[in-house]
N, C-alpha and C positions, 0 to 999 in steps of 0.2 A: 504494500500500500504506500503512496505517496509520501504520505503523512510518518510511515513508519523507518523512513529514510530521511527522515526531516533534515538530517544535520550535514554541516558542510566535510566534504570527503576532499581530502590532500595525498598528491604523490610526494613521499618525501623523497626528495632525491639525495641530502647526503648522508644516507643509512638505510640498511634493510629494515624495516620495520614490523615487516610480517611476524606474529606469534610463531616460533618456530615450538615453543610448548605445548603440550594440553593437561587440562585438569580432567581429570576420569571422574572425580565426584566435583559438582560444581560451587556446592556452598563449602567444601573441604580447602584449607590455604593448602594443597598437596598440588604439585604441578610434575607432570612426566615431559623429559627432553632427552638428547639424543647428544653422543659427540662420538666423532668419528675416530676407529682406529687405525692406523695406516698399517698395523703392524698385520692385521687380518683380512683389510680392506673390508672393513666393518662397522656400523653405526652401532653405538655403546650406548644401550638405554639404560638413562639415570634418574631420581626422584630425588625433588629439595620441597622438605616439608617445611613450611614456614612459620609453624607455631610455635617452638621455643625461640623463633628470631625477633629481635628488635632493629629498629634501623633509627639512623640517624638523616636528618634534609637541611641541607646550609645551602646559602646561597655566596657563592663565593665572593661577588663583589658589593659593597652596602652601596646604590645607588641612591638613595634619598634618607633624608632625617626619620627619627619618629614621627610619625604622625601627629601622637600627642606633643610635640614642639612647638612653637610659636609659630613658626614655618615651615617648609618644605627648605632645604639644602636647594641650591642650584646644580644639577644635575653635572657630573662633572665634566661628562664625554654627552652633550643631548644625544640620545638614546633617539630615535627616528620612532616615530607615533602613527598606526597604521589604521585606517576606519573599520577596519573588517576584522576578525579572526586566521579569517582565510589569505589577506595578505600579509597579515603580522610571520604565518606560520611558512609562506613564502621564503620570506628570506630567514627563515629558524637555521641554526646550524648542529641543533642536536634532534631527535626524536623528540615530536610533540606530545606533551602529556597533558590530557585535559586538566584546564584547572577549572578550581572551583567557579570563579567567573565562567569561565567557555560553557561550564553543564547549565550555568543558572540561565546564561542566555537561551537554551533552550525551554527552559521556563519561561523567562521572557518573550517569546514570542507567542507558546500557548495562554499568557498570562493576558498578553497585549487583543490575541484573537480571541479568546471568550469574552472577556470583557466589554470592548468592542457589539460583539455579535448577541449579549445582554442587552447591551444598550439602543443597538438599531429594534433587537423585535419588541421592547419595551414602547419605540414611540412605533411601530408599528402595529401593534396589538397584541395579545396572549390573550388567556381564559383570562386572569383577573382582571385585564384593563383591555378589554374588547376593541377600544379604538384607538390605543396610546396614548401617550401620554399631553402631547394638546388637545385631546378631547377633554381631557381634567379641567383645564383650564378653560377653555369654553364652557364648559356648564358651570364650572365655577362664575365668569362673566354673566352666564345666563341668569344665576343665581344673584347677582352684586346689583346687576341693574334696574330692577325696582326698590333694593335698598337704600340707595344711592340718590332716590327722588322723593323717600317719604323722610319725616320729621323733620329737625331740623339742632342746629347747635355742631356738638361733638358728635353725635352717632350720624346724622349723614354726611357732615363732612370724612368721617372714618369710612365710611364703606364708599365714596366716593375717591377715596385715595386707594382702598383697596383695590376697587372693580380697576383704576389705572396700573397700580402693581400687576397683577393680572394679567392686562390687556399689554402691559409693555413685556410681560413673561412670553407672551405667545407672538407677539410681533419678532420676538426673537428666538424664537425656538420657530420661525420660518413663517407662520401665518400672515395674513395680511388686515389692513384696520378694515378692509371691504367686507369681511368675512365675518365681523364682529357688530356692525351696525351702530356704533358710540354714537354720544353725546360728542360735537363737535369739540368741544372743550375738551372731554377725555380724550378721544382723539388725538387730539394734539398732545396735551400730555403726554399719554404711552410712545408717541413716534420721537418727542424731544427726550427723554428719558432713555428709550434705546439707541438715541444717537450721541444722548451724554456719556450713559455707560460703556458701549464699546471705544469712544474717546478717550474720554478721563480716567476709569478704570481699568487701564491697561494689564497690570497685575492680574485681576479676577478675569477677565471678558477676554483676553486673545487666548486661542485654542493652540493649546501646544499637545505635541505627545500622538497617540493615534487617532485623537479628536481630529488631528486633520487630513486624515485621510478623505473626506467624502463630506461631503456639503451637509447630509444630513447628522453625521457627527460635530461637525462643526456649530448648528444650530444648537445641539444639542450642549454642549460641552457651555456655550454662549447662556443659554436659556438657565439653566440649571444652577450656573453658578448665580446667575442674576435670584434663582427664588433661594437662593443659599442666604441672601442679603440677614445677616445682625440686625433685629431690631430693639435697642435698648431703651427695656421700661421707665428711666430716668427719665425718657424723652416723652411728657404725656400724650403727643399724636402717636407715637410711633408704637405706644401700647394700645392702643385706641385703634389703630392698623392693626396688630397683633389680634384685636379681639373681636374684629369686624371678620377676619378673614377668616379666623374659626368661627365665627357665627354662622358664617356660608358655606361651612363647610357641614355645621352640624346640622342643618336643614335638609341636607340631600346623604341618605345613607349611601348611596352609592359611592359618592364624593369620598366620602370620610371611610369607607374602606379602602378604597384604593391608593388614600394619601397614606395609611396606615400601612399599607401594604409595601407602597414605595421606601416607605422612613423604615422600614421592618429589613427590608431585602439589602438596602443598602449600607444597613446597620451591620448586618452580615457577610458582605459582599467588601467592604474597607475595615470600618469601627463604628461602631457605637456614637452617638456626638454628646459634648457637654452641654448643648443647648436645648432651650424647651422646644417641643413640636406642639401642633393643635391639639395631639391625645391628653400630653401634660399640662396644657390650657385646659382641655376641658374637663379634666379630674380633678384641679386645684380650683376652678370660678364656677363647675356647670356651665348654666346658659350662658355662652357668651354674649349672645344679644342680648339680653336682659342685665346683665353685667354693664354693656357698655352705653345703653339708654337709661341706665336710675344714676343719678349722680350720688347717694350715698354707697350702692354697692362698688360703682367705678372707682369712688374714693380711696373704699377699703382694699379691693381690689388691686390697685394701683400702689397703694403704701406695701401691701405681702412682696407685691412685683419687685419693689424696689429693693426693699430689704434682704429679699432672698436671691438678688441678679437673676431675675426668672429673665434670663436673654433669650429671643424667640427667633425660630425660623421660618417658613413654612416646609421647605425641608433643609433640616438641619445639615451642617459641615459634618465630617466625619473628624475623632479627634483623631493626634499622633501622637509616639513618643516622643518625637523629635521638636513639637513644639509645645510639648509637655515643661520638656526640658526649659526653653527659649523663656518660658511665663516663672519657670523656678531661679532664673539667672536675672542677676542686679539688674532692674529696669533703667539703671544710670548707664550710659556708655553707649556703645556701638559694640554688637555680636558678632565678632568679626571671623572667630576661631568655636564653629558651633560643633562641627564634627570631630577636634579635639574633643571639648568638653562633654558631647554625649558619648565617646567612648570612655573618657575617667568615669561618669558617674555607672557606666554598664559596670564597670570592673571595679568600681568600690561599692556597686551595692545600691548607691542613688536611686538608679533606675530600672525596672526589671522590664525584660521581654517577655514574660512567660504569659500566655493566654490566663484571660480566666473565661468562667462559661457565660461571661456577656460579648467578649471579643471577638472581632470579625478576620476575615480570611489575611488584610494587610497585618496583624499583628502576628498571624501563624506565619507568617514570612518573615518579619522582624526575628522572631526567638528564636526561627531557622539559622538567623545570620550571628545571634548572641552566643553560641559559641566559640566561633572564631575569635573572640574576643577572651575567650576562657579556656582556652586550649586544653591549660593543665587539669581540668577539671572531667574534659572527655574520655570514653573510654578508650581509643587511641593511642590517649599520649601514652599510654601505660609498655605502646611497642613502639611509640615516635619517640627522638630528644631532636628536637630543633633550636636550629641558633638564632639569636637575636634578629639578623636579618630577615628569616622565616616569619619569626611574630610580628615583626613592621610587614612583611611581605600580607598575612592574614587582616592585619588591620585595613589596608587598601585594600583586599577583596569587600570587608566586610561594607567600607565606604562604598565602592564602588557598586554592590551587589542589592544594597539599600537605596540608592540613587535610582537607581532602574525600576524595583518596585513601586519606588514613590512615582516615577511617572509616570505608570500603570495605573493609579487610583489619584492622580493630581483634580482631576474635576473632583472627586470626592473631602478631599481633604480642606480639613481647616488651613486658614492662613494665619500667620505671625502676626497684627501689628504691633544604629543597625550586628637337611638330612643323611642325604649320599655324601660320603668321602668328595671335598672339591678340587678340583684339577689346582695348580700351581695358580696360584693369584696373579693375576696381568695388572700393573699398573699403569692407570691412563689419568693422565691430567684434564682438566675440567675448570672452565673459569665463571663461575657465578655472580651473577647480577641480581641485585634487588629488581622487582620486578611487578613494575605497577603500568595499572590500565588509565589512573585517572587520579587526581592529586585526592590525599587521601582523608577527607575531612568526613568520615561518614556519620555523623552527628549532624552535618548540616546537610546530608544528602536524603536522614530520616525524617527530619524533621519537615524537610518541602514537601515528601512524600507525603507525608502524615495533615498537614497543611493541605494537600489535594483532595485528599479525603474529607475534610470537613469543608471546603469546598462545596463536592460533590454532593453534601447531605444539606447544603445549604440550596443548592440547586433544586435537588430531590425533594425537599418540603414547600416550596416558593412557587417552584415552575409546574410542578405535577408532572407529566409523562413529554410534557412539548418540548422541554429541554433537549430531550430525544434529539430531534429533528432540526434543534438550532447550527447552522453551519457558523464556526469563527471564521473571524474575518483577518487576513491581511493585505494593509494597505490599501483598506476600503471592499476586498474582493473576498466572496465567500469559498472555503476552502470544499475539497472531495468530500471529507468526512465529516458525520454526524460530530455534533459537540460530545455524546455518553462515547464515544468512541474513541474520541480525541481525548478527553478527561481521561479514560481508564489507561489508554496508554502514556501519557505522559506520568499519570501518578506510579504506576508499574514499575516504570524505567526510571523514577528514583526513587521507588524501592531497590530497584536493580543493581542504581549505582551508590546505593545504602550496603548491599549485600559484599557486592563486590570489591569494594573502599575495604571492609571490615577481612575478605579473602586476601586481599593485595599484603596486608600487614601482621595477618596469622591470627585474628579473633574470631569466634563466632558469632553469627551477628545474634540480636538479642529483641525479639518481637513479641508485641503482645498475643495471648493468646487468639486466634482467628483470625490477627490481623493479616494475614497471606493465606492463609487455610495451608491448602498444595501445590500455591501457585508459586514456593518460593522460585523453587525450580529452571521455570519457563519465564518467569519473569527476570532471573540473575543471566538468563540464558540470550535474550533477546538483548539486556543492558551490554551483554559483551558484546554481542555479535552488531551493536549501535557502535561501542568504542573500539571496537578495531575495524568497521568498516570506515569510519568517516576517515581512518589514517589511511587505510589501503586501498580503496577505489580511485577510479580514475576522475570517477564525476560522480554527482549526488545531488540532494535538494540543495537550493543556491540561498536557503534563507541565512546560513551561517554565514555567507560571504556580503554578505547587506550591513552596512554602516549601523553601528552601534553606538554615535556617539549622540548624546543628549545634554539636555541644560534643564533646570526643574526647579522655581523658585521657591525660598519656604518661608521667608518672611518678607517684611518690610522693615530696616532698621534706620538707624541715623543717615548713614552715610548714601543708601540708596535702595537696591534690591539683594539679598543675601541668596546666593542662590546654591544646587552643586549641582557639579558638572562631571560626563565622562567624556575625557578628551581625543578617547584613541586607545589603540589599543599597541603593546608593547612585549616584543620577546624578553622574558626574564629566566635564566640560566640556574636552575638548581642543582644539588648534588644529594644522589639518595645514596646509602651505605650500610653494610650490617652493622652495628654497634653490638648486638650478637648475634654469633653466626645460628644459621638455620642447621637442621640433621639434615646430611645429604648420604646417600646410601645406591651402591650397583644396585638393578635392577636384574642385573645377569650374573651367576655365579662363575667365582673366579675371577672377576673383575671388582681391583680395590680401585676406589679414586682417589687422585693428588687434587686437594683444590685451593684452587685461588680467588679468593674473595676480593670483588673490584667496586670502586663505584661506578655508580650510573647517572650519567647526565642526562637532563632531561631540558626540554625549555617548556617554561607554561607561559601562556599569551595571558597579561595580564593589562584591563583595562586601567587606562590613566586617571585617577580622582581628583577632582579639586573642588575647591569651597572659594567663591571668588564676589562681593561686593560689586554689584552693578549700579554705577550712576543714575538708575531712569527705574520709572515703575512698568516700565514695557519690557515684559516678556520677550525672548526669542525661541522663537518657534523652531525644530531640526533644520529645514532648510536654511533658514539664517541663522544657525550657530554652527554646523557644518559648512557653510561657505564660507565662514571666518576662521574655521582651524584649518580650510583645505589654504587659507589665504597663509597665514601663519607657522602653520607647520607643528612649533616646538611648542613645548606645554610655557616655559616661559614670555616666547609672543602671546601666546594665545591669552593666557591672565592678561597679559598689559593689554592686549585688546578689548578686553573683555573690560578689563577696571579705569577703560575711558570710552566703552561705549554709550553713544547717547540716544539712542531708541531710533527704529525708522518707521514710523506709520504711515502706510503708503495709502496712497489714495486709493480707496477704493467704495463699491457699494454697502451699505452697513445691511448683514445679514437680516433677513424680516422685512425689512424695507422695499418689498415690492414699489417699484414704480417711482423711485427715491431716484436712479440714474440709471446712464447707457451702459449696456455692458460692456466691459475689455475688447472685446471685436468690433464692435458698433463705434466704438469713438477710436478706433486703428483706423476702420474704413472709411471716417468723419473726417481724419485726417489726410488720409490718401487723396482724399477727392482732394481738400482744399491745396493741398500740396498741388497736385495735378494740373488745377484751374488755374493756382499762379506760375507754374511755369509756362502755360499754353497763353497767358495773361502776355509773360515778360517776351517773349519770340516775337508776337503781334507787334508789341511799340518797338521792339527792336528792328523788324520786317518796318514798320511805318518809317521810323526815324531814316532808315537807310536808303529810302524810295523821295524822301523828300530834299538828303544831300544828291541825289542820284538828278 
């Protein structure tokens, strides 16, 4: 299947890289190879069991500070920074071993197409929401606009500011003000509103990440964040907004399940949020409408609101820990060094990633990545010792592997303001190599696994059997396979490369009961036969070879937009080694072995991180922040470009705004003509002028 070769396949040219071993039991660290006798003109079958071995991984040259430093070191020798995997592993000069980054991009992509392919049949329809999701907002409108004309004071001016929220939500999530029938006045409102916000709020409203693949994402990405909008009780309209709009909601059951429904799935689908939705309006005041027309309930109302920060959504941000952190840090200053400090507080404790049973699918990604940060604490280390450059080497995965996640859930997320007598013994010499499929962190290979799982049960209770049939999408196109097909293989295969991480280093791996049933098997089986095909074919799916680099902003600080970034991607040179040797023993009697234990070099492609301060509250979308690294090159241009860019808003139609301007072709072809006319203009007086010297 397509889908089952997903990953990018390399010819390495300077090394055989073929498995020339096999394992006969496949969850057993026992491997069968071969070395040739000259003496008999004979292949000498031998066996290196790997369980009483430990090994040691250094990386021979320290290319950059710790992380947790003030700074990054200026690189000594720049290192050459490659968009792909696939061309990083190019120019590799030892056998490539997957790193931990290389496998999570793989996630990454199934991460970026469900998501995605959630969110398109969400505004297209499902059983719960029959017409998607601007039909919500339509009969919500439908709902607002006899409100909106009766009484008078605070309660109609409130729901006439509602019925405009609304109507400016759905002018931007694509519809047009024709389809809506306003009040000229609103009208104008909602169209000046969606022409402020994609303006001024550059931050929230430009669609970056796989929102922009497809016009309907883009709308979406647009709209969504706009009904994200903070509304704080402090401000008595904008409580007064708050409780108009749950008024409208409580009137119409259909409404109020489906918003329930939406705030429920996404709650699951990112995190949970810290802000109130209309369910916790309507469990703390009841009627909203009756709340917000008695002036002594509004009162009272209004004083709990204030007191308890009841901050409103209609649907709420998702929170993070990443700006969990940002609200715990001295509100004095400029956050300049955020991914330092949220790695000290993971590793003193500060902070934890560990789910609890309110947390959503982006948090089972976080505590995937909190081990890399806790090495000594995994089962692993117990057969790894790695050197200091190693633990700086995991810190950048962990940056780099949490970047990516967050741009996956970016519209989601909150903003700022990871027997027989034997013949005579023949001595044959034998040279042993540690011997790994994939860099060997399987703590965080279990844990994604485990993470796709609850996932899949998050899908399984929300979507009911249509999930089925949902195709993910990349870059806007929907793929061969079903989504439950896509999900079960992706979570599989890291189970797979859970299994196989723990064989590579001589442990067993260690599963809950049922959680494999009998599949360990076929499922360890397929993970190999993914990590040694994408070394050894010739060709394969091209998604590995597609640009990985991104930009994901997380706050707004003093100095501008606080953003992280993955710049590229980079060959980095390991050394694996036995620290003790494995039991290695003939297979055939009468042959002893001499052996020599060597190390092995590997290179893992590991993507470039950085944490960089932008000037401007405008977002750059992949396209323009990949046209400035392809501009730049080295990680050092690229910061300084970055830490004096100043936004580029280019002209164009403001999405929703039907009928607002020409399209991109139409004003090319506007031009052509007038281009055309004046030269046909200037030939004429010049023919005149030359008939009159004549």
């Amino acid at each position: 299947m397509r889908y089952h070769l997903f990953l990018i396949v390399i010819l390495l040219t300077t090394l055989n890289t073929s498995l020339t071993y096999e394992r006969p039991d496949p969850l057993k660290p026992i491997r069968i190879d071969t070395v040739y006798d000259s003496s008999t003109d004979t292949n000498i079958e031998y066996s290196v069991d790997d369980t009483s071995a430990t090994f040691s991984i250094t990386i021979p040259e320290t290319l950059t500070k710790d992380i947790e430093g003030e700074r990054y070191e200026k690189i000594i020798e720049e290192t050459p920074l490659y968009p792909s995997y696939l061309k990083a592993a190019e120019d590799s000069e030892y056998p490539v071993l997957p790193s931990i980054e290389f496998c999570s991009q793989k996630g990454k992509f199934f991460d970026d197409g469900v998501y995605s392919a959630i969110e398109v049949a969400l505004e297209i329809g499902i059983s719960q929401i029959n017409e998607g999701r601007q039909a919500i907002l339509k009969d919500m409108i439908t709902a607002l606009k006899p409100l909106s004309k009766q009484g008078s004071g605070r309660a109609r001016k409130a729901y006439s500011d509602a019925l405009a929220f609304t109507s400016t939500a759905f002018l931007l999530g694509g519809g047009t003000i024709e389809e809506l029938g306003l009040p000229d006045e609103i009208a104008k409102e909602a169209k000046k509103n969606a022409e402020r916000f994609q303006k001024e709020e550059l931050f929230s409203s430009k669609p970056i990440g796989f929102y922009t693949w497809t016009d309907t994402l883009r709308h979406i990405f647009v709209r969504d964040r706009y009904l994200a909008t903070i509304m704080d009780p402090d401000e008595p309209d904008k409580f007064a907004l708050s409780l108009a709009l749950c008024s409208a909601i409580d009137k119409n059951d259909t409404i109020e399940t489906r918003i329930r429904f939406l705030n429920d799935l996404f709650s699951g689908l990112t995190n949970p949020s810290r802000y109130y939705n209309p369910e916790h309006y309507k469990e703390t005041f009841g009627d909203c409408g009756e709340t917000l027309e008695d002036d002594a309930l509004f009162n009272s109302a209004h004083k709990k609101a204030k007191e308890d920060r009841m901050m409103f959504a209609l649907i709420p941000p998702s929170m993070s820990k990443e700006v969990d952190l940002m609200y715990q840090l001295p509100v004095t200053g400029d956050i300049e060094n955020l991914m330092p400090e949220l790695i000290k507080a993971i590793r003193d404790g500060r902070l934890s990633l560990e789910p609890d049973e309110e947390s959503g699918w982006y948090q089972y990604q976080q505590y995937a990545l909190e081990c890399l940060l806790k090495f000594n604490e995994t089962r692993e280390s117990s057969k790894l010792s790695v050197d200091d450059n190693y633990i700086r080497r995991l810190e950048t995965a962990f940056a780099s592997v949490i970047t990516q996640a967050r741009e996956t859930h970016i519209k989601s997320l909150e903003k700022y303001i990871t027997e027989a007598k034997p013949p005579p013994e023949r001595i044959i010499e034998v040279t042993i190599y540690p011997e790994f499929t994939l860099e060997p962190m399987a703590t965080y290979y279990l844990r994604v696994a485990r993470g796709y799982g609850f996932l899949e049960k998050i899908l399984s209770n929300y979507l009911d059997e249509e999930w089925y049939e949902l195709k993910p999408l990349h870059n806007g196109k929907a793929s061969e396979e079903n989504l439950k097909k896509y999900l079960d293989y992706i979570k599989d295969l890291f189970y797979g490369f859970y299994i196989e991480s723990c064989v590579n280093i001589g442990i067993e791996p260690e599963l809950e009961e049922g959680e494999l049933e009998d599949e360990a098997g076929g499922v360890v089986n397929q993970a190999r036969r993914y990590l040694q095909f994408w070394q050894d074919a010739l060709s394969g799916d091209p998604l590995m070879g597609e640009d990985i680099r991104v930009i994901v902003p997380v706050g707004m600080v003093e100095r501008g937009m606080l953003c992280w970034a993955v710049l590229g991607v980079k060959p980095v040179v390991i050394n694996v080694a036995y620290d003790r040797y494995p039991v290695v023993k003939s297979e055939v009697p009468g042959v002893k072995l001499d052996v020599n234990y060597k190390t092995r070099k590997y290179t893992i492609l590991v993507p470039e991180f950085a944490e960089v301060i932008i000037p401007t509250s405008e977002p750059l979308n992949r396209d323009e922040f990949r046209n400035l690294c392809d501009k730049y090159k080295t990680r050092e241009m690229i910061i300084e470009a970055l830490e004096s860019y100043k936004g580029k808003l280019e002209e164009k139609r403001f999405l929703g705004l039907e009928g607002s301007g020409l399209t991109l072709l139409a004003k090319l072809s506007i031009l052509l003509v007038i281009i055309a006319v004046a030269v046909i203009a200037m030939i004429l007086i010049f023919r005149s002028i030359r008939k009159k010297r004549e």
